[in-house]
N, C-alpha and C positions, 0 to 999 in steps of 0.2 A: 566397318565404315571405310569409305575411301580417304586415301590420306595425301596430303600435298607432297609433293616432293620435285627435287631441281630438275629433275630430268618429266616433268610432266608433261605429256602430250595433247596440245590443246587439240580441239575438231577443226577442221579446216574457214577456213572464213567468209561463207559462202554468200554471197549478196543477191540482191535482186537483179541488179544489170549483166551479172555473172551468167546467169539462165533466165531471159527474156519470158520465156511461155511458164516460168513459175510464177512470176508475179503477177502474170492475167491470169492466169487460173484463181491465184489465192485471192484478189482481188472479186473477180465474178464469183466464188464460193461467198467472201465474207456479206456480198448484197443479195443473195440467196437466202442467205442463214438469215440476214438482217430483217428481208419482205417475211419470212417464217415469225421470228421473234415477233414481231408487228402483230401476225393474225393471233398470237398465243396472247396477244396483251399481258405482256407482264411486267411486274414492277423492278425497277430499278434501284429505290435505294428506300428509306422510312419516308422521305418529303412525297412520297406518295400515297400517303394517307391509309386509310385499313388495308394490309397486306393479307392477301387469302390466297397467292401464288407463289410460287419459291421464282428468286431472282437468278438473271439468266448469267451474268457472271460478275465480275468482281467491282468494285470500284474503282475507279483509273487511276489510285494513288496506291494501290495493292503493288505490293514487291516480292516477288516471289526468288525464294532464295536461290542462287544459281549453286547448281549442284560443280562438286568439284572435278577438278580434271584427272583425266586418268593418267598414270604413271607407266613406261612403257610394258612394265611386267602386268601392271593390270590391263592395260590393252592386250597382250598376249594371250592375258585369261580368257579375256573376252572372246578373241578369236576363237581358241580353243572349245568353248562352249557354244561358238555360232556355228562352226564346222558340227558338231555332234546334233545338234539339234537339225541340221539340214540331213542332216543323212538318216531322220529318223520316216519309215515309211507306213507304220502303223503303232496302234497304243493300246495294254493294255485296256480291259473295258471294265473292268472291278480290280480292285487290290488285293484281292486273293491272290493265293498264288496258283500258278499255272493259271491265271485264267483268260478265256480267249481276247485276241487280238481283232483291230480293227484300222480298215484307212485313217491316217491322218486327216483332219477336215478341213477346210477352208478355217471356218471359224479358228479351228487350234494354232493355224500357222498365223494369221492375223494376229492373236494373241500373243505369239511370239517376238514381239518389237525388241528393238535392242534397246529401249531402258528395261526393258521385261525383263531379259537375261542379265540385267546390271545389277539389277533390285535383287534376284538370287544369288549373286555373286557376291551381292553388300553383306546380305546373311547371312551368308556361310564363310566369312571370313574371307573372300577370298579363295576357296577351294574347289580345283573343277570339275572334279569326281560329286562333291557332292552337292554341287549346285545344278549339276544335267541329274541327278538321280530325284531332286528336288523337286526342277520342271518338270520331272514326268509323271511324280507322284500327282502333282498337282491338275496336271493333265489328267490323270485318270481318275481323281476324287472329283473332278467337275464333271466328267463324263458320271459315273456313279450318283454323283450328289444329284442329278440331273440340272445343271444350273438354268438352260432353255426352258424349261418346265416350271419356273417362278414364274409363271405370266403377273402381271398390273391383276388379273382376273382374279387368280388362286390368291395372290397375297390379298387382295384389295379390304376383305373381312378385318385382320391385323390392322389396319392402319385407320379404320374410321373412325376411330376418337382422336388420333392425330399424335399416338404416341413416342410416333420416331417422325422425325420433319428434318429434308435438308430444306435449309433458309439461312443465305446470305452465305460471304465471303471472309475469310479473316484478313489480317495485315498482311502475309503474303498471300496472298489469292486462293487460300485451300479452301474450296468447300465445306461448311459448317453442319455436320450432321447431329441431329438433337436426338438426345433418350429420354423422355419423361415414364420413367415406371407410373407416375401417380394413376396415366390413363392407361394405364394397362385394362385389358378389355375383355381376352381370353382367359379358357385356361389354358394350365401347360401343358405343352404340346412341341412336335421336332418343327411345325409350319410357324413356330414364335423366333426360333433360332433361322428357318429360311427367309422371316421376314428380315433379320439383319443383313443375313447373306442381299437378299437382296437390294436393300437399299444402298450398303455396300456397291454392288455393281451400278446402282444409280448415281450413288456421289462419283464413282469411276467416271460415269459416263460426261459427269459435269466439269470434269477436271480441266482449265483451258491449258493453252502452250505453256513449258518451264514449269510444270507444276505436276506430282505426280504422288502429292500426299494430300490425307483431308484431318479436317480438327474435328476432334469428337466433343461435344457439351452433352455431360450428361448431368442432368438435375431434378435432386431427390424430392424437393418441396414437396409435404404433404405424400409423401408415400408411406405405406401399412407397409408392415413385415409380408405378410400376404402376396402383394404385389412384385414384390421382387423377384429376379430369376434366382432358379435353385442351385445348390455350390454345384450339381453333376450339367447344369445348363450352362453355368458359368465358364468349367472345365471344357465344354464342349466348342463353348465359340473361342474358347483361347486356343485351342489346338488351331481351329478354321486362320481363327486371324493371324494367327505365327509360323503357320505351315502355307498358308494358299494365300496369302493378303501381305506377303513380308514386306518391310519399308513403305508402309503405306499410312503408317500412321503419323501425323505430323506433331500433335499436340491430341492431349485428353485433358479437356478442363473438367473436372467434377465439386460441383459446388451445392451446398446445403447436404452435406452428407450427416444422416443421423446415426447415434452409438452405433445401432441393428446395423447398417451398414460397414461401419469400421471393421465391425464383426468378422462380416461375407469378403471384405478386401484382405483382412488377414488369411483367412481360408486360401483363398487363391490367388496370395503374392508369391506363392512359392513356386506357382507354376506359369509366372509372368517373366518373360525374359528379361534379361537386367537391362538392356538398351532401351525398350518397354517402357521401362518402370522409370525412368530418366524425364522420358517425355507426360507422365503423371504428373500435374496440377493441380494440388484440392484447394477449394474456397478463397482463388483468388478473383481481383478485379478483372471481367472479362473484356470489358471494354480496353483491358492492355493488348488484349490475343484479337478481338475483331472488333472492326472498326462501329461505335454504333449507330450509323444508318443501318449497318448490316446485321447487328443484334438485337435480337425478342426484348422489349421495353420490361415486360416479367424478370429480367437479368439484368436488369440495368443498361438498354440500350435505349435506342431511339425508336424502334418497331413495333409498331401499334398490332401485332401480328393475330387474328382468332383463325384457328383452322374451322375448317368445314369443308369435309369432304368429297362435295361434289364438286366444289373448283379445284381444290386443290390435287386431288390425286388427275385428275384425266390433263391439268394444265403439265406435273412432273413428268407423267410417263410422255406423256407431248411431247415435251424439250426434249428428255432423254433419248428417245426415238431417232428424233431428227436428228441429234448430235451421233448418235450410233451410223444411223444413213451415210451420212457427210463422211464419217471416218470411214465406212466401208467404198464407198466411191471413190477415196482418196488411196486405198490401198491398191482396189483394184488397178486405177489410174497409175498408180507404180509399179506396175509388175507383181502384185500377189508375193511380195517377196518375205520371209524369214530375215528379220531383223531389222525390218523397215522403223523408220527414225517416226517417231509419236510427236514430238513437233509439226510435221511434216504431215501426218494424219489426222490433226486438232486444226488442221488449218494457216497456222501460222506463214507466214511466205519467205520458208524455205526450200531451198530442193527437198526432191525424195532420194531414196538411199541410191536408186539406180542415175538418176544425175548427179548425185555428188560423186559415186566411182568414176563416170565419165567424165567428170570434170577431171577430176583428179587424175587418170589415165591422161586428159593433155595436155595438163601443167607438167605431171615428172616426165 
Protein backbone atom coordinates (compact mmCIF):
# COMPACT_ATOMS: atom_id res chain seq x y z
CA UNK A 1 0.00 0.00 0.00
CA UNK A 2 1.13 3.50 -0.66
CA UNK A 3 2.21 5.35 2.26
CA UNK A 4 2.08 9.22 3.16
CA UNK A 5 5.13 10.69 3.80
CA UNK A 6 6.58 14.65 4.14
CA UNK A 7 8.25 14.66 1.05
CA UNK A 8 5.00 13.45 -0.99
CA UNK A 9 4.49 14.49 -4.55
CA UNK A 10 1.25 15.65 -5.18
CA UNK A 11 -0.01 15.68 -9.28
CA UNK A 12 0.14 18.98 -10.67
CA UNK A 13 -3.16 21.10 -10.40
CA UNK A 14 -4.52 21.06 -13.45
CA UNK A 15 -7.81 23.04 -14.06
CA UNK A 16 -10.07 23.70 -16.73
CA UNK A 17 -9.11 27.30 -17.84
CA UNK A 18 -5.63 25.93 -17.75
CA UNK A 19 -6.49 23.84 -21.12
CA UNK A 20 -9.49 25.56 -22.82
CA UNK A 21 -10.36 22.68 -25.57
CA UNK A 22 -10.38 19.98 -22.36
CA UNK A 23 -13.30 21.30 -20.97
CA UNK A 24 -15.32 21.41 -24.40
CA UNK A 25 -14.51 18.28 -25.21
CA UNK A 26 -15.48 16.83 -21.56
CA UNK A 27 -18.23 18.95 -21.56
CA UNK A 28 -19.69 17.68 -25.33
CA UNK A 29 -18.69 14.01 -24.23
CA UNK A 30 -20.75 14.26 -20.81
CA UNK A 31 -24.13 15.30 -23.12
CA UNK A 32 -23.30 12.54 -25.33
CA UNK A 33 -23.08 9.94 -22.71
CA UNK A 34 -26.13 11.80 -21.25
CA UNK A 35 -28.70 11.67 -24.86
CA UNK A 36 -27.14 7.64 -24.70
CA UNK A 37 -28.08 7.14 -20.96
CA UNK A 38 -31.69 8.65 -21.99
CA UNK A 39 -32.30 6.01 -24.79
CA UNK A 40 -31.10 3.03 -22.26
CA UNK A 41 -33.85 4.31 -19.84
CA UNK A 42 -32.36 3.52 -16.93
CA UNK A 43 -32.96 3.90 -13.34
CA UNK A 44 -31.37 6.03 -11.18
CA UNK A 45 -31.84 5.27 -7.58
CA UNK A 46 -35.07 2.79 -5.57
CA UNK A 47 -37.77 6.14 -6.03
CA UNK A 48 -37.97 4.62 -9.23
CA UNK A 49 -39.95 1.97 -8.59
CA UNK A 50 -39.33 -1.87 -9.98
CA UNK A 51 -35.74 -1.93 -10.94
CA UNK A 52 -35.19 -4.51 -13.85
CA UNK A 53 -31.79 -2.31 -15.05
CA UNK A 54 -28.53 -1.74 -13.33
CA UNK A 55 -28.00 2.05 -12.45
CA UNK A 56 -25.70 4.12 -14.57
CA UNK A 57 -23.58 5.60 -11.73
CA UNK A 58 -23.49 6.62 -8.31
CA UNK A 59 -25.66 8.83 -6.16
CA UNK A 60 -24.37 12.48 -5.88
CA UNK A 61 -23.51 12.01 -2.21
CA UNK A 62 -21.08 9.04 -3.08
CA UNK A 63 -17.40 9.93 -1.95
CA UNK A 64 -15.04 8.04 -3.39
CA UNK A 65 -11.92 7.87 -1.42
CA UNK A 66 -8.96 9.98 -2.86
CA UNK A 67 -6.22 7.54 -3.32
CA UNK A 68 -2.86 8.81 -1.61
CA UNK A 69 -0.12 10.70 -2.98
CA UNK A 70 2.91 9.40 -4.13
CA UNK A 71 6.29 9.71 -2.36
CA UNK A 72 9.22 10.94 -4.51
CA UNK A 73 10.82 7.24 -4.37
CA UNK A 74 7.46 5.87 -5.34
CA UNK A 75 7.26 8.29 -8.27
CA UNK A 76 10.67 7.01 -9.35
CA UNK A 77 9.03 3.52 -9.34
CA UNK A 78 6.71 4.52 -11.14
CA UNK A 79 8.83 5.83 -13.82
CA UNK A 80 10.89 3.06 -13.91
CA UNK A 81 8.10 0.63 -14.61
CA UNK A 82 6.59 3.22 -17.40
CA UNK A 83 9.89 3.33 -19.26
CA UNK A 84 9.81 -0.74 -19.25
CA UNK A 85 6.61 -1.16 -20.23
CA UNK A 86 7.07 1.42 -23.34
CA UNK A 87 9.83 -0.42 -24.72
CA UNK A 88 7.95 -3.56 -24.56
CA UNK A 89 7.32 -4.47 -28.66
CA UNK A 90 5.67 -7.71 -28.40
CA UNK A 91 4.13 -10.40 -25.67
CA UNK A 92 4.47 -13.70 -25.00
CA UNK A 93 0.96 -15.54 -26.40
CA UNK A 94 0.72 -18.55 -23.72
CA UNK A 95 2.72 -18.87 -20.47
CA UNK A 96 4.55 -21.69 -21.37
CA UNK A 97 7.89 -21.25 -21.83
CA UNK A 98 9.49 -20.49 -24.80
CA UNK A 99 6.46 -19.83 -26.23
CA UNK A 100 5.96 -17.62 -29.42
CA UNK A 101 5.72 -13.96 -29.28
CA UNK A 102 3.29 -11.48 -30.67
CA UNK A 103 2.73 -7.35 -31.46
CA UNK A 104 1.72 -5.57 -28.83
CA UNK A 105 -2.10 -4.56 -29.44
CA UNK A 106 -3.67 -1.46 -29.21
CA UNK A 107 -6.08 -2.87 -26.64
CA UNK A 108 -2.88 -4.05 -24.39
CA UNK A 109 -1.34 -0.52 -24.56
CA UNK A 110 -4.67 1.03 -23.56
CA UNK A 111 -4.78 -1.12 -20.82
CA UNK A 112 -1.71 0.23 -19.69
CA UNK A 113 -2.86 3.44 -17.77
CA UNK A 114 -0.86 4.81 -15.22
CA UNK A 115 -3.33 3.76 -12.20
CA UNK A 116 -2.70 0.23 -14.05
CA UNK A 117 1.04 0.26 -13.41
CA UNK A 118 0.22 1.83 -9.70
CA UNK A 119 -2.20 -0.94 -8.89
CA UNK A 120 0.88 -3.51 -9.57
CA UNK A 121 3.16 -1.48 -8.01
CA UNK A 122 0.60 -1.39 -4.77
CA UNK A 123 0.88 -5.31 -4.81
CA UNK A 124 4.12 -5.90 -5.04
CA UNK A 125 5.13 -3.79 -2.36
CA UNK A 126 6.62 -1.50 -4.19
CA UNK A 127 9.03 -3.60 -6.24
CA UNK A 128 10.01 -2.97 -9.99
CA UNK A 129 11.31 -6.14 -11.04
CA UNK A 130 8.47 -7.68 -10.00
CA UNK A 131 5.62 -5.61 -10.76
CA UNK A 132 6.81 -5.31 -14.98
CA UNK A 133 7.09 -9.21 -14.70
CA UNK A 134 3.53 -9.11 -13.23
CA UNK A 135 2.13 -6.82 -16.04
CA UNK A 136 3.31 -9.10 -18.50
CA UNK A 137 2.10 -12.17 -16.98
CA UNK A 138 -1.06 -10.79 -16.88
CA UNK A 139 -0.82 -9.66 -20.33
CA UNK A 140 -0.25 -12.80 -21.54
CA UNK A 141 -2.94 -14.90 -19.36
CA UNK A 142 -5.64 -12.39 -20.94
CA UNK A 143 -4.19 -13.07 -24.20
CA UNK A 144 -4.43 -17.04 -23.34
CA UNK A 145 -7.56 -16.85 -21.21
CA UNK A 146 -8.95 -15.14 -24.36
CA UNK A 147 -10.62 -12.37 -22.47
CA UNK A 148 -12.32 -10.71 -26.02
CA UNK A 149 -13.89 -14.04 -26.54
CA UNK A 150 -16.47 -13.56 -23.34
CA UNK A 151 -19.02 -12.05 -25.72
CA UNK A 152 -22.62 -10.72 -23.63
CA UNK A 153 -23.48 -13.94 -26.30
CA UNK A 154 -21.14 -17.04 -24.77
CA UNK A 155 -21.78 -15.71 -21.14
CA UNK A 156 -25.41 -14.78 -21.61
CA UNK A 157 -26.73 -18.74 -20.62
CA UNK A 158 -24.70 -18.04 -17.01
CA UNK A 159 -26.56 -15.19 -16.02
CA UNK A 160 -30.42 -15.91 -16.91
CA UNK A 161 -31.55 -16.63 -13.56
CA UNK A 162 -29.76 -13.44 -12.47
CA UNK A 163 -27.10 -14.95 -10.32
CA UNK A 164 -24.32 -12.44 -10.54
CA UNK A 165 -25.97 -8.70 -10.90
CA UNK A 166 -24.11 -5.44 -10.78
CA UNK A 167 -26.80 -3.02 -9.27
CA UNK A 168 -26.17 0.16 -7.75
CA UNK A 169 -23.39 2.14 -6.06
CA UNK A 170 -21.77 2.11 -2.51
CA UNK A 171 -20.83 5.18 -0.16
CA UNK A 172 -17.73 5.71 -2.09
CA UNK A 173 -19.00 5.20 -5.63
CA UNK A 174 -17.75 1.53 -6.16
CA UNK A 175 -19.81 -0.42 -8.13
CA UNK A 176 -21.94 -3.08 -6.26
CA UNK A 177 -21.34 -6.59 -7.81
CA UNK A 178 -23.90 -9.35 -6.30
CA UNK A 179 -23.19 -13.34 -6.00
CA UNK A 180 -26.33 -15.17 -5.23
CA UNK A 181 -25.20 -18.98 -5.47
CA UNK A 182 -28.96 -19.81 -4.60
CA UNK A 183 -29.56 -19.31 -8.49
CA UNK A 184 -27.03 -21.03 -9.59
CA UNK A 185 -28.18 -22.45 -12.93
CA UNK A 186 -25.41 -24.71 -14.41
CA UNK A 187 -23.27 -27.09 -13.91
CA UNK A 188 -19.63 -26.80 -13.21
CA UNK A 189 -17.89 -25.84 -15.56
CA UNK A 190 -14.43 -23.40 -16.54
CA UNK A 191 -17.53 -20.74 -18.52
CA UNK A 192 -18.89 -20.46 -14.51
CA UNK A 193 -15.49 -18.97 -13.54
CA UNK A 194 -15.39 -16.82 -17.03
CA UNK A 195 -18.82 -15.70 -16.14
CA UNK A 196 -17.03 -13.98 -13.09
CA UNK A 197 -14.09 -12.94 -15.06
CA UNK A 198 -16.42 -11.45 -16.93
CA UNK A 199 -18.55 -9.35 -15.15
CA UNK A 200 -15.47 -8.43 -13.47
CA UNK A 201 -14.54 -6.52 -16.79
CA UNK A 202 -18.10 -5.12 -16.67
CA UNK A 203 -18.06 -3.68 -13.00
CA UNK A 204 -14.40 -2.31 -14.64
CA UNK A 205 -16.28 -0.95 -17.19
CA UNK A 206 -18.78 0.97 -14.84
CA UNK A 207 -16.07 2.27 -12.74
CA UNK A 208 -16.58 6.41 -13.01
CA UNK A 209 -13.50 9.08 -12.27
CA UNK A 210 -11.49 8.66 -8.60
CA UNK A 211 -12.72 5.40 -8.45
CA UNK A 212 -10.92 2.29 -9.41
CA UNK A 213 -12.32 -0.53 -6.97
CA UNK A 214 -15.79 -2.33 -6.87
CA UNK A 215 -17.74 -3.93 -3.52
CA UNK A 216 -18.40 -7.42 -3.73
CA UNK A 217 -22.09 -8.53 -1.91
CA UNK A 218 -22.07 -11.93 -1.85
CA UNK A 219 -25.38 -13.61 -0.33
CA UNK A 220 -25.88 -17.04 0.78
CA UNK A 221 -29.92 -17.01 1.49
CA UNK A 222 -31.28 -20.33 0.81
CA UNK A 223 -28.29 -21.98 -0.84
CA UNK A 224 -27.81 -26.09 -0.84
CA UNK A 225 -24.35 -27.35 -0.47
CA UNK A 226 -24.81 -28.29 -4.00
CA UNK A 227 -24.72 -24.99 -5.39
CA UNK A 228 -21.65 -23.70 -4.33
CA UNK A 229 -18.37 -23.40 -6.17
CA UNK A 230 -15.93 -26.24 -5.57
CA UNK A 231 -12.77 -25.54 -3.19
CA UNK A 232 -10.45 -26.35 -6.90
CA UNK A 233 -13.14 -23.47 -8.47
CA UNK A 234 -12.68 -21.42 -5.45
CA UNK A 235 -8.64 -21.71 -5.72
CA UNK A 236 -8.93 -20.96 -9.39
CA UNK A 237 -10.66 -17.50 -9.14
CA UNK A 238 -8.42 -16.48 -6.23
CA UNK A 239 -5.38 -16.95 -8.37
CA UNK A 240 -7.46 -14.66 -11.32
CA UNK A 241 -8.39 -12.26 -8.79
CA UNK A 242 -4.86 -11.75 -6.95
CA UNK A 243 -2.75 -12.20 -9.96
CA UNK A 244 -4.76 -10.26 -12.97
CA UNK A 245 -7.45 -7.98 -10.81
CA UNK A 246 -4.88 -6.86 -7.94
CA UNK A 247 -6.30 -3.74 -5.83
CA UNK A 248 -9.43 -3.94 -7.26
CA UNK A 249 -11.20 -5.13 -4.66
CA UNK A 250 -12.60 -2.41 -2.41
CA UNK A 251 -14.97 -4.23 0.23
CA UNK A 252 -16.50 -8.08 0.19
CA UNK A 253 -19.60 -7.88 2.26
CA UNK A 254 -20.77 -11.68 2.72
CA UNK A 255 -23.92 -12.05 4.68
CA UNK A 256 -26.30 -15.11 5.69
CA UNK A 257 -23.27 -17.20 5.52
CA UNK A 258 -24.34 -20.95 6.67
CA UNK A 259 -21.91 -23.67 8.69
CA UNK A 260 -21.31 -25.51 5.02
CA UNK A 261 -19.90 -22.24 4.10
CA UNK A 262 -17.73 -21.31 7.01
CA UNK A 263 -16.45 -24.78 6.06
CA UNK A 264 -15.35 -23.64 2.18
CA UNK A 265 -13.88 -20.04 3.63
CA UNK A 266 -11.67 -21.95 5.97
CA UNK A 267 -10.47 -24.22 3.06
CA UNK A 268 -9.41 -21.34 1.14
CA UNK A 269 -8.27 -18.63 3.73
CA UNK A 270 -5.13 -19.82 3.34
CA UNK A 271 -4.72 -19.08 -0.01
CA UNK A 272 -6.32 -15.45 0.45
CA UNK A 273 -3.96 -12.67 0.71
CA UNK A 274 -3.71 -11.02 4.01
CA UNK A 275 -4.65 -7.45 2.62
CA UNK A 276 -7.54 -9.53 1.06
CA UNK A 277 -8.77 -10.83 3.87
CA UNK A 278 -8.64 -7.12 5.75
CA UNK A 279 -11.35 -5.93 3.37
CA UNK A 280 -13.73 -9.33 4.34
CA UNK A 281 -16.98 -8.43 6.01
CA UNK A 282 -19.29 -11.27 7.24
CA UNK A 283 -23.10 -10.59 8.26
CA UNK A 284 -22.84 -7.07 8.76
CA UNK A 285 -25.43 -4.00 8.20
CA UNK A 286 -25.07 -3.39 4.52
CA UNK A 287 -26.82 -0.38 4.28
CA UNK A 288 -23.33 0.99 6.42
CA UNK A 289 -21.25 -0.03 2.82
CA UNK A 290 -24.15 1.18 0.21
CA UNK A 291 -26.39 3.68 0.39
CA UNK A 292 -30.04 2.19 0.28
CA UNK A 293 -31.66 3.66 -2.81
CA UNK A 294 -28.75 1.81 -4.09
CA UNK A 295 -29.29 -1.54 -2.29
CA UNK A 296 -31.63 -4.87 -3.19
CA UNK A 297 -34.59 -4.38 -0.55
CA UNK A 298 -33.94 -8.56 -0.13
CA UNK A 299 -30.65 -7.02 2.00
CA UNK A 300 -32.15 -4.50 3.67
CA UNK A 301 -32.25 -1.69 1.29
CA UNK A 302 -34.64 0.35 -0.49
CA UNK A 303 -34.65 -1.56 -4.16
CA UNK A 304 -37.55 -3.11 -5.13
CA UNK A 305 -34.98 -4.93 -7.59
CA UNK A 306 -36.68 -8.69 -9.80
CA UNK A 307 -34.28 -9.65 -12.47
CA UNK A 308 -35.35 -10.72 -15.76
CA UNK A 309 -33.34 -11.31 -18.26
CA UNK A 310 -34.34 -9.89 -21.32
CA UNK A 311 -34.11 -6.31 -19.82
CA UNK A 312 -31.56 -6.69 -17.87
CA UNK A 313 -28.75 -8.29 -19.51
CA UNK A 314 -28.92 -6.40 -23.24
CA UNK A 315 -29.68 -2.83 -20.95
CA UNK A 316 -25.78 -3.95 -18.87
CA UNK A 317 -23.82 -4.97 -21.83
CA UNK A 318 -25.60 -1.46 -23.53
CA UNK A 319 -24.02 0.80 -20.83
CA UNK A 320 -20.93 -1.17 -20.65
CA UNK A 321 -20.33 -0.88 -24.41
CA UNK A 322 -20.90 2.76 -24.58
CA UNK A 323 -18.66 3.45 -21.64
CA UNK A 324 -15.84 1.18 -23.31
CA UNK A 325 -16.52 3.43 -26.67
CA UNK A 326 -16.20 6.70 -24.92
CA UNK A 327 -12.89 5.49 -23.23
CA UNK A 328 -11.41 4.31 -26.46
CA UNK A 329 -12.18 7.65 -28.22
CA UNK A 330 -10.89 9.40 -25.38
CA UNK A 331 -7.45 7.44 -25.67
CA UNK A 332 -7.34 7.66 -29.13
CA UNK A 333 -7.99 11.51 -28.82
CA UNK A 334 -4.66 11.52 -26.43
CA UNK A 335 -2.28 10.08 -28.48
CA UNK A 336 -2.72 6.17 -27.94
CA UNK A 337 -0.27 6.84 -25.26
CA UNK A 338 1.20 4.13 -22.50
CA UNK A 339 0.27 5.37 -19.19
CA UNK A 340 -2.52 7.67 -20.01
CA UNK A 341 -4.25 9.05 -16.77
CA UNK A 342 -7.91 6.90 -16.38
CA UNK A 343 -9.58 10.08 -14.99
CA UNK A 344 -8.93 11.53 -18.27
CA UNK A 345 -10.33 8.40 -20.10
CA UNK A 346 -13.80 8.04 -17.82
CA UNK A 347 -14.43 11.38 -18.93
CA UNK A 348 -13.77 13.47 -16.04
CA UNK A 349 -12.57 17.09 -17.33
CA UNK A 350 -9.07 16.82 -16.96
CA UNK A 351 -6.27 17.08 -19.30
CA UNK A 352 -4.85 13.93 -20.98
CA UNK A 353 -1.39 12.76 -20.11
CA UNK A 354 -0.03 14.53 -23.40
CA UNK A 355 -1.49 18.10 -22.10
CA UNK A 356 -0.53 17.70 -18.76
CA UNK A 357 3.37 17.19 -20.07
CA UNK A 358 2.95 20.15 -22.08
CA UNK A 359 1.68 22.05 -19.66
CA UNK A 360 4.15 21.29 -17.53
CA UNK A 361 7.06 21.58 -20.20
CA UNK A 362 5.79 25.60 -19.97
CA UNK A 363 5.48 26.22 -16.41
CA UNK A 364 9.28 24.72 -15.62
Amino acid sequence: MAVDAPDAVAPPPYTKDDIPETGTAATAAATEQTANLDELNLPTSAADGLIQKPFPKPLNDAKPEAPPQLTSDQQSKYEAVLKAVKSWTTLPTTSEKNSAAAPITDDERMWLTRECLLRYLRATKWTVAEAEARLQRTLTWRREYGIQKLTPDYISVENETGKQVILGFDIHGRPCLYLLPSKQNTEKSDRQVEHLVFMLERVIDLMGPDQETLALLVNFSETSSGQNASVGQGKQTLNILQNHYPERLGRALVINVPWLIWGFFKLITPFIDPLTRTKLKFNEDLTQHVPPNHLMKNVGGNVEFRYDHAAYWPALNALAEQRRTAYRERWIQGGKQIGEIENYLKGADTPSLSQAQGQTSEKA
